[in-house]
N, C-alpha and C positions, 0 to 999 in steps of 0.2 A: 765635726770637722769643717761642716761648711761656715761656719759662723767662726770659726778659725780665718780663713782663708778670706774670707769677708774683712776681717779687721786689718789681717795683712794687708789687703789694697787701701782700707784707710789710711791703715798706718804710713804707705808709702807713695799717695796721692800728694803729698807737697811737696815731695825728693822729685817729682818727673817735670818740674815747671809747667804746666800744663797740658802734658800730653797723658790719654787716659788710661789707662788698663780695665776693661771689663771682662766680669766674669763672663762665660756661655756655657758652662757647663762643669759638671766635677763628677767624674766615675771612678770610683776607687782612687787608685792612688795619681790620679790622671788628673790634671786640671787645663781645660781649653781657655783659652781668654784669644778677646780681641782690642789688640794695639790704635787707638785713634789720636792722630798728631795733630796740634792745631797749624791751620794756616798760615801762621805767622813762625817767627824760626825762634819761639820763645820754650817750646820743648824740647827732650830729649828725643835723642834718635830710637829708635823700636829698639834694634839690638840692644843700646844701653837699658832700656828702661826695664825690658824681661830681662835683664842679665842682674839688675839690683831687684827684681821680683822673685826670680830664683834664691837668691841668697838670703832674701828676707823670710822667705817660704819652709826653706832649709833649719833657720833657727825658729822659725817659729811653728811651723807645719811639719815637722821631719818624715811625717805618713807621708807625704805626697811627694812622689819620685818622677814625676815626669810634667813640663809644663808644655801647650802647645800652643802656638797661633793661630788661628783659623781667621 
């Protein structure tokens, strides 16, 4: 599952304009990540970008029910 969830954020590293999503951790159906924008106003906003993280997560992960910010 983690190498699941690994490709998801490849997968969806070019949809966030440069704003990044990292893993920090995966416990069961749980996945924590942390949101980093860059400086410049060339990323998506956090809320958007876990909001197309979820949905990508969904078809591609459908174990994993819950996503957090930390």
């Amino acid at each position: 599952m983690l190498e699941k969830v690994k490709a998801t954020l490849a997968k969806i590293r070019p949809m966030l304009g440069g704003t990044e999503i990292v893993l920090v951790d995966l416990n069961g159906d749980t996945v924590k990540v942390n949101v980093l924008i860059p400086g410049c106003a060339a990323g998506l906003p956090e809320e958007m970008a876990i909001e197309i993280f979820e949905d990508l997560l969904e078809e591609d992960v459908p174990e994993i029910k819950k996503v957090i910010v930390v």
